[in-house]
Backbone as CSV, one residue per row, in Angstrom:
resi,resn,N_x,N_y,N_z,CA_x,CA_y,CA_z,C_x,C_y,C_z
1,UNK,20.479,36.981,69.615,20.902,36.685,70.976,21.943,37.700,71.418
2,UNK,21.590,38.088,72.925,22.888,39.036,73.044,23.782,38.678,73.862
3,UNK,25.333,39.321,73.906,26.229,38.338,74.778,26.773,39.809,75.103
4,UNK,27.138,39.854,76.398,27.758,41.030,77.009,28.931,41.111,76.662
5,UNK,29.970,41.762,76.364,31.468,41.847,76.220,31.378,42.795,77.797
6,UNK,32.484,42.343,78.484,33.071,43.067,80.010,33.981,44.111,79.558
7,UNK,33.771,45.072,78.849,35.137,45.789,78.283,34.498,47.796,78.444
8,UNK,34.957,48.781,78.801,34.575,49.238,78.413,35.528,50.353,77.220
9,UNK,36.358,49.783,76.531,37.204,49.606,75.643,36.569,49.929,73.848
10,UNK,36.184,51.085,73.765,35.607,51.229,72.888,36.288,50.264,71.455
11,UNK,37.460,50.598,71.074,38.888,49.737,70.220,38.034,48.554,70.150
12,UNK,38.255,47.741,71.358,38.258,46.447,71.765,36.510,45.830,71.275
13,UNK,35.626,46.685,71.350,34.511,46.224,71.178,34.348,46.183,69.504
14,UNK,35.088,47.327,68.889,34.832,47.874,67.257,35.852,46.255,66.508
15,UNK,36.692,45.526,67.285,37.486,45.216,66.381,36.559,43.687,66.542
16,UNK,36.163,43.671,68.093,34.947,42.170,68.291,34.302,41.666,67.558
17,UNK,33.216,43.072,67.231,32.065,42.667,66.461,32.328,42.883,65.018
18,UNK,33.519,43.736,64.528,33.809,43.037,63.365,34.034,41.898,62.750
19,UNK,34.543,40.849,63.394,35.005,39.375,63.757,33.298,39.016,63.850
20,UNK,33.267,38.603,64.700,31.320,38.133,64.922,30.654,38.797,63.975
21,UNK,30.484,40.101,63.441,29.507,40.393,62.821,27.696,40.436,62.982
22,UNK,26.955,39.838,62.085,25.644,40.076,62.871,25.345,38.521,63.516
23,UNK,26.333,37.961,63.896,26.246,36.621,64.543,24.982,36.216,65.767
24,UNK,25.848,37.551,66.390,25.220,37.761,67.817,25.394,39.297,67.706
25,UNK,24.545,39.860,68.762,24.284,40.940,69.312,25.172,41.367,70.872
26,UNK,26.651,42.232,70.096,27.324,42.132,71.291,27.276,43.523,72.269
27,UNK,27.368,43.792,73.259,26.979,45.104,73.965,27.787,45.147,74.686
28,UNK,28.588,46.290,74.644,29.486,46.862,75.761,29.181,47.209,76.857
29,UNK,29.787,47.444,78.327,29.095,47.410,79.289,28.197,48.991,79.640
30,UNK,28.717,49.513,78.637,28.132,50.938,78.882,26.408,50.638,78.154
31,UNK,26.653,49.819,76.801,25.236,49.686,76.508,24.253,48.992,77.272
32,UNK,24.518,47.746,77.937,24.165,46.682,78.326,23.625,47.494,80.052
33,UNK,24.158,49.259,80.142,23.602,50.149,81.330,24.542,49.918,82.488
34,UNK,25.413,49.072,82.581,26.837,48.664,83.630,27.949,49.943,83.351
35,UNK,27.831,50.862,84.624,28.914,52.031,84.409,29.748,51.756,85.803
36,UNK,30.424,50.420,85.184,31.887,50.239,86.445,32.947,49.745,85.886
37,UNK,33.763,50.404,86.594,35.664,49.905,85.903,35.752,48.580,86.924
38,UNK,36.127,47.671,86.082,36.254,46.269,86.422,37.905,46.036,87.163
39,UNK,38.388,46.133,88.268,39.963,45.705,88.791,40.477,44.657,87.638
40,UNK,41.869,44.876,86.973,42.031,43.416,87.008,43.276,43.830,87.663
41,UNK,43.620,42.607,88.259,44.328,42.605,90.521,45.263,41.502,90.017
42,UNK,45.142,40.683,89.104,45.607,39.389,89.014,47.155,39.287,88.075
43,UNK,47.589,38.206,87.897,49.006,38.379,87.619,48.972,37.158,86.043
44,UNK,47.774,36.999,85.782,47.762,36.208,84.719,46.283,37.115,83.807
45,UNK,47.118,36.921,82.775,45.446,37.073,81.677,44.454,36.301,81.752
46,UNK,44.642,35.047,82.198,43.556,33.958,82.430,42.211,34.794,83.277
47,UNK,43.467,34.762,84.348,42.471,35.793,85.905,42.005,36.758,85.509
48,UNK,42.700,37.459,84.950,41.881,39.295,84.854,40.590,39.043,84.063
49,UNK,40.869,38.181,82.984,39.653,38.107,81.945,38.785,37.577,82.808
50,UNK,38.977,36.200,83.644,37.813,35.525,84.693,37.421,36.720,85.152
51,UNK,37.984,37.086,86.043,37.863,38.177,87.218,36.674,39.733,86.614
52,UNK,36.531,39.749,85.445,35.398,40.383,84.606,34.222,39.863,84.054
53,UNK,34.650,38.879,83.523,33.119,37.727,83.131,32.663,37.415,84.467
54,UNK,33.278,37.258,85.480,32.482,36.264,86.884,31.731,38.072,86.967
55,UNK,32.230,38.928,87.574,31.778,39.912,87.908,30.671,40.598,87.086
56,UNK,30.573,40.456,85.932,28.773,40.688,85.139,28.029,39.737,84.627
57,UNK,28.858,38.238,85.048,27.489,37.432,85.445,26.744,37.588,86.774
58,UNK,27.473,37.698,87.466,27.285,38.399,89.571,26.316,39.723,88.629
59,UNK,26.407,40.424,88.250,25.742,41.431,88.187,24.702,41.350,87.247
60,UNK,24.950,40.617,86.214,23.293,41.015,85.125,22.539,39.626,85.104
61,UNK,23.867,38.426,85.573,22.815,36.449,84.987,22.535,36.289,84.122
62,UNK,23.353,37.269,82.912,23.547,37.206,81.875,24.543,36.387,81.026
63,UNK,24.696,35.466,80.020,25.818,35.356,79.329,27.203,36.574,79.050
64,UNK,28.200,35.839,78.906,29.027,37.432,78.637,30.244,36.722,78.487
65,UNK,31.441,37.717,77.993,32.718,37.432,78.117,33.567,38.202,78.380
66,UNK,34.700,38.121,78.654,35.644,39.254,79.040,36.977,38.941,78.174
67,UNK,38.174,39.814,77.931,39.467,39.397,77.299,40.534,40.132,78.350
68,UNK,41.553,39.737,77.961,42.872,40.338,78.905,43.879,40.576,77.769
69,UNK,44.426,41.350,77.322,45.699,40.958,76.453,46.745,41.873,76.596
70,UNK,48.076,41.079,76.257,48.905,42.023,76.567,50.240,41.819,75.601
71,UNK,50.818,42.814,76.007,52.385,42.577,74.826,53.554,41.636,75.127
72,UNK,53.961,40.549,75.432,54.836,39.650,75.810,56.597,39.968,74.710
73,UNK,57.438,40.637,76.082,58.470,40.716,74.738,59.488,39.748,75.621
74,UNK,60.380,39.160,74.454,61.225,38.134,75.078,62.127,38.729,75.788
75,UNK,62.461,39.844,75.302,63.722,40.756,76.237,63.767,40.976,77.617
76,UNK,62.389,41.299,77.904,61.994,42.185,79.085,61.204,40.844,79.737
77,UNK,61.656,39.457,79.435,61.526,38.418,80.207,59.735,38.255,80.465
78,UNK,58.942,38.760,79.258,57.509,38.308,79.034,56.933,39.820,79.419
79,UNK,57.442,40.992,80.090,56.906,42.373,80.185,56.602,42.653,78.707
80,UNK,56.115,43.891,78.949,54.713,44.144,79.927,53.734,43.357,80.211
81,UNK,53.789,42.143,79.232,52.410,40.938,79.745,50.807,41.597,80.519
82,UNK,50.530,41.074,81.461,49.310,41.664,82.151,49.337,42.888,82.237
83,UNK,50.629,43.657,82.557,50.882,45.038,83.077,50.623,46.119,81.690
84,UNK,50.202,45.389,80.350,50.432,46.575,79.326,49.920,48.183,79.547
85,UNK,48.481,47.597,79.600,47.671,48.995,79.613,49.062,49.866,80.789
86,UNK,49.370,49.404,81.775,49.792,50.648,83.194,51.080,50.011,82.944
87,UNK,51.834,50.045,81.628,53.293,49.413,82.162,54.002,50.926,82.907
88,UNK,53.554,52.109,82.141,54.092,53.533,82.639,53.451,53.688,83.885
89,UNK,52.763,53.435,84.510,51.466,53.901,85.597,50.426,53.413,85.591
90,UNK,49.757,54.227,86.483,48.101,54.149,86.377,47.514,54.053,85.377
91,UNK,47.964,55.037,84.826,46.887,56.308,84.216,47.509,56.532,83.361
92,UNK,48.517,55.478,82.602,49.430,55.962,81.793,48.530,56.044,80.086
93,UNK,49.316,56.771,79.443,48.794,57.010,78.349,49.539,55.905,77.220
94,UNK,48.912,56.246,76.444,49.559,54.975,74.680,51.125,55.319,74.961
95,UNK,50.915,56.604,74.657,52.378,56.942,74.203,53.577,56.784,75.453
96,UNK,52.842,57.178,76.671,54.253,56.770,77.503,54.288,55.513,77.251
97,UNK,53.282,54.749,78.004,53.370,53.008,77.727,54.743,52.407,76.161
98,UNK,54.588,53.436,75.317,55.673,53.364,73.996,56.770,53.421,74.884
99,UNK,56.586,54.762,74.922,58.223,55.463,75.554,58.889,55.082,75.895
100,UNK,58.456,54.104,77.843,58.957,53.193,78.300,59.439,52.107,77.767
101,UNK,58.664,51.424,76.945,58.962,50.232,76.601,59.837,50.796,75.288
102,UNK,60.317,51.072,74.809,61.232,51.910,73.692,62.871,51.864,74.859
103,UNK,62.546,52.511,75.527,63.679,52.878,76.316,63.982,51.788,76.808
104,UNK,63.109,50.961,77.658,63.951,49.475,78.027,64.155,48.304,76.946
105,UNK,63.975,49.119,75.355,64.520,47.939,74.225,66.066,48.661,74.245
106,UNK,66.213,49.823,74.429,67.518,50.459,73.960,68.655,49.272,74.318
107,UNK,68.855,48.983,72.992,70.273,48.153,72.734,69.946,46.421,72.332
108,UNK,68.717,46.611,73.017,68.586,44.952,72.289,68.181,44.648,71.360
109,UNK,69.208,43.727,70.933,69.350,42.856,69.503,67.708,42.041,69.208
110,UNK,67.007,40.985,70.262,66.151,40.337,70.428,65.133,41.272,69.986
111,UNK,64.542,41.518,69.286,63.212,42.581,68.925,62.484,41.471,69.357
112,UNK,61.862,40.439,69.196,60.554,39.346,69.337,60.064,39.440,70.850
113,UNK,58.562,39.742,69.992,57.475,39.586,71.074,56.292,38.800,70.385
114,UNK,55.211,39.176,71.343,53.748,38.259,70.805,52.565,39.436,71.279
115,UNK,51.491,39.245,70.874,50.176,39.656,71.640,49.932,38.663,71.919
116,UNK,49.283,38.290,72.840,48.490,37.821,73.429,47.212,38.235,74.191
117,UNK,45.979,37.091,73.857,44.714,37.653,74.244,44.449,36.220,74.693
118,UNK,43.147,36.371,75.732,42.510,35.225,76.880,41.291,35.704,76.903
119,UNK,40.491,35.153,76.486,39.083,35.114,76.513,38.268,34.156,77.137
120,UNK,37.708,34.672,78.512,36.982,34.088,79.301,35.418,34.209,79.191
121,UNK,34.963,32.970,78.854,33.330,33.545,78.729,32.745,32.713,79.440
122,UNK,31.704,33.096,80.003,30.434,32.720,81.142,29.101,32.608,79.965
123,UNK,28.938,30.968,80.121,27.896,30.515,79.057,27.492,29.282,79.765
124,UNK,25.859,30.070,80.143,24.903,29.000,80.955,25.732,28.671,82.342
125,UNK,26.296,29.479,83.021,26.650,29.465,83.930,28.453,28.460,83.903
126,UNK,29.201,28.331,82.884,30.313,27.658,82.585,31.026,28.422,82.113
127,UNK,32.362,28.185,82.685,33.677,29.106,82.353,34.467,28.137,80.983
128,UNK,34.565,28.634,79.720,35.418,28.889,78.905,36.601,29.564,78.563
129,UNK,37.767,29.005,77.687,38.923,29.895,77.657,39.370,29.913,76.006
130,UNK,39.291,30.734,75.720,39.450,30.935,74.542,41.063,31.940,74.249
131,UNK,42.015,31.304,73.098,43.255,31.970,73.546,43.628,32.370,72.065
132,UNK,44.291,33.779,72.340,44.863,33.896,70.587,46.623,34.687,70.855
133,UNK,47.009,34.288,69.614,48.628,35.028,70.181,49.088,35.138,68.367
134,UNK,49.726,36.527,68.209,50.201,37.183,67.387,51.629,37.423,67.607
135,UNK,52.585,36.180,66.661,54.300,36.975,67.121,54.420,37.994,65.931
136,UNK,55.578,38.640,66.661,56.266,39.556,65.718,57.322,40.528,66.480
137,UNK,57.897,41.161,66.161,59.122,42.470,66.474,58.449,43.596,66.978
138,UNK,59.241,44.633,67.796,59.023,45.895,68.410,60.568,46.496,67.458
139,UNK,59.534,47.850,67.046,60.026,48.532,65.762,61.338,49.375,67.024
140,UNK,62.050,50.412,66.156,62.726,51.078,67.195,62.361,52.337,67.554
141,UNK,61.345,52.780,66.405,60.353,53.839,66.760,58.900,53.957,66.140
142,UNK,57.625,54.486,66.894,56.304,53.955,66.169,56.253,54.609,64.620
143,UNK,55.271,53.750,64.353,55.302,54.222,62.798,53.489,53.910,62.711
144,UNK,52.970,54.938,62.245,51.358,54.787,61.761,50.763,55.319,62.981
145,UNK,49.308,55.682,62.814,48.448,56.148,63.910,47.403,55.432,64.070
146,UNK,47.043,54.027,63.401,45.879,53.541,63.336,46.047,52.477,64.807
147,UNK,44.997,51.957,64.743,44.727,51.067,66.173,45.400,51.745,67.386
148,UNK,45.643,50.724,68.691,45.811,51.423,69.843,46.789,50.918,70.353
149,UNK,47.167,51.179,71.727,48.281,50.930,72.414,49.522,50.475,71.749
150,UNK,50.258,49.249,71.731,51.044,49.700,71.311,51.335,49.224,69.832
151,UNK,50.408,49.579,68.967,50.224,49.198,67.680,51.543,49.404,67.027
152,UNK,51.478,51.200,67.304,52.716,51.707,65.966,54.231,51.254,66.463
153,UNK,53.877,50.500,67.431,55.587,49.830,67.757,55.752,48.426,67.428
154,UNK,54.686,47.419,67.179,54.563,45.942,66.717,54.525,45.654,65.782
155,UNK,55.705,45.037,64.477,55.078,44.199,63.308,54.724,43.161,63.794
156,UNK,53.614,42.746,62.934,53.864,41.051,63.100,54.285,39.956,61.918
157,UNK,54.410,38.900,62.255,55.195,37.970,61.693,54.636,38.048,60.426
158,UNK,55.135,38.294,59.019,54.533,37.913,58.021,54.515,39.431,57.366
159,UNK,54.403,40.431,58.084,54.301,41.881,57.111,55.634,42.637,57.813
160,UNK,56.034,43.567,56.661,56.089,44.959,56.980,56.608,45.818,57.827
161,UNK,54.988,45.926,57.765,54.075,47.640,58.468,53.717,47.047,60.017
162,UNK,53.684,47.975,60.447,53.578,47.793,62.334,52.079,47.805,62.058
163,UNK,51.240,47.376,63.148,49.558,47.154,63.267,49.080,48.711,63.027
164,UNK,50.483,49.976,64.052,49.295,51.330,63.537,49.535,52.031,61.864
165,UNK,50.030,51.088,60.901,49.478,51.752,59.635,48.735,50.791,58.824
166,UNK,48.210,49.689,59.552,47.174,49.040,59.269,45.556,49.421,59.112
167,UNK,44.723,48.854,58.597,43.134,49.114,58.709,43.045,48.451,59.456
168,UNK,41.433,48.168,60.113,41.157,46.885,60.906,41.128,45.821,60.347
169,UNK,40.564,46.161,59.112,41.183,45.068,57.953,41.977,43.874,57.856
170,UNK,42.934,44.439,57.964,44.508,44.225,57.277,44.775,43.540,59.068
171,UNK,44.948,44.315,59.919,44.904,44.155,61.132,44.528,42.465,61.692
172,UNK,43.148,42.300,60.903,42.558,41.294,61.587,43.160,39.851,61.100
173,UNK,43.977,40.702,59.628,44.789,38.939,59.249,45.992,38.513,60.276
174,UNK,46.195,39.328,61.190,47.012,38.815,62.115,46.709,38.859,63.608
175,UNK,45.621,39.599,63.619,45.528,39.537,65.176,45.042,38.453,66.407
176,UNK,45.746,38.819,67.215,45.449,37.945,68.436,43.964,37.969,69.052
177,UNK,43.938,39.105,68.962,42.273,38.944,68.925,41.285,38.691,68.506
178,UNK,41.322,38.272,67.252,40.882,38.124,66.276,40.657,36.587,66.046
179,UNK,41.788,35.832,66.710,42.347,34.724,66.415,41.166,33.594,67.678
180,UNK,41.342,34.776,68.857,41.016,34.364,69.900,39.422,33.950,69.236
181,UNK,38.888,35.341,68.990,37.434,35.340,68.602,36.817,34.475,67.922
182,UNK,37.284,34.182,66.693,37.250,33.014,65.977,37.230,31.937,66.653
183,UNK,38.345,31.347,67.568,37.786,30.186,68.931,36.289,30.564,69.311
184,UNK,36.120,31.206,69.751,34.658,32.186,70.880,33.765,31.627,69.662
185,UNK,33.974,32.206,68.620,32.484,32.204,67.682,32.519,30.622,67.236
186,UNK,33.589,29.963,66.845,33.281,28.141,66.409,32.427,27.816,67.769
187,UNK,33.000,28.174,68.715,32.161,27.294,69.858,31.035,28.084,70.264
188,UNK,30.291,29.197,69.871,29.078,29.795,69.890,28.091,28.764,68.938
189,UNK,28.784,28.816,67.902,28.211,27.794,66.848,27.388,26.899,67.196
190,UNK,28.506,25.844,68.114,28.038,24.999,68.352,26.709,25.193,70.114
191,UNK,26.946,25.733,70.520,25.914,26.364,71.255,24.560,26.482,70.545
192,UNK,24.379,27.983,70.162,23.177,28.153,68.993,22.779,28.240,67.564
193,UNK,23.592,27.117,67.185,23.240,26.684,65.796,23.338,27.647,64.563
């Protein structure tokens, strides 16, 4: 069976179907032949993730799901939250997105944050919410090159090593996404057996 992921997030799809496995047959929107950047406009992860699943069920009447996630630090009063990907800009890159958020830790004691991920899926025409959240600290400078955004600046609770000198591996014993997915796939389960 195949289920669309709304992402065109290469990361995001590799760390999915590791989680699912050969469960289901998941397709990114580039495979699935969908070559559009999806807005998310909205001020909650709930929305942005809706706001992608509604939009390639509108387009294929296909099953599918979408995710939103973002870095929640207590300091910066839940920032970057929705805003991660563009906390620098548009068009900002990994590393400014660091930079910035590096520079507005300068001096605080509070390191604790979370990931957070929202997984909205469109199944048989019904909206689901599927939620995962990873606490842990923002380092004072990145460390590792593995995973993305702002990996090499996050431990999480329980290790170490920040997520970028992790495998996906190692990664997935803590991730929020991961966590989320696991919701997504028990209740696929129960869907198609």
């Amino acid at each position: 069976m195949e289920l669309i992921f709304a992402t065109n997030n290469p990361n995001k799809v590799r760390e999915i179907r590791k989680v699912i496995g050969d469960k289901l047959q998941i397709l990114s929107l580039k495979e699935a032949g969908i070559i559009i950047e999806i807005p998310e406009p909205h001020h909650t992860l709930e929305d942005n993730a809706l706001e992608k699943a509604q939009t390639i069920l509108h387009l294929t009447g296909k099953n599918c799901f979408s995710e939103d996630s973002g870095l929640e630090v207590e300091a910066l009063h839940g920032a970057p939250g929705v805003k991660s990907a563009r906390f620098a800009g548009e068009h900002a890159t990994n590393e400014q997105n660091i930079a910035l958020l590096l520079d507005k830790m300068e001096g605080q004691i509070n390191r604790r944050a979370r990931f957070r991920t929202v997984i909205a899926l469109m199944w048989e025409h019904e909206t689901f919410y599927f939620e995962g959240t990873c606490p842990g600290t923002i380092t004072y400078r990145p460390s590792g090159t593995d995973g993305f955004g702002y990996d090499p600046v996050f431990i999480p609770e329980g290790s170490e090593r920040s997520f970028g000198q992790m495998s996906l591996e190692e990664k997935n014993l803590f991730s929020h996404r991961k966590k989320a997915t696991t919701k997504l796939i028990e209740f696929l389960k129960t869907k198609i057996g």
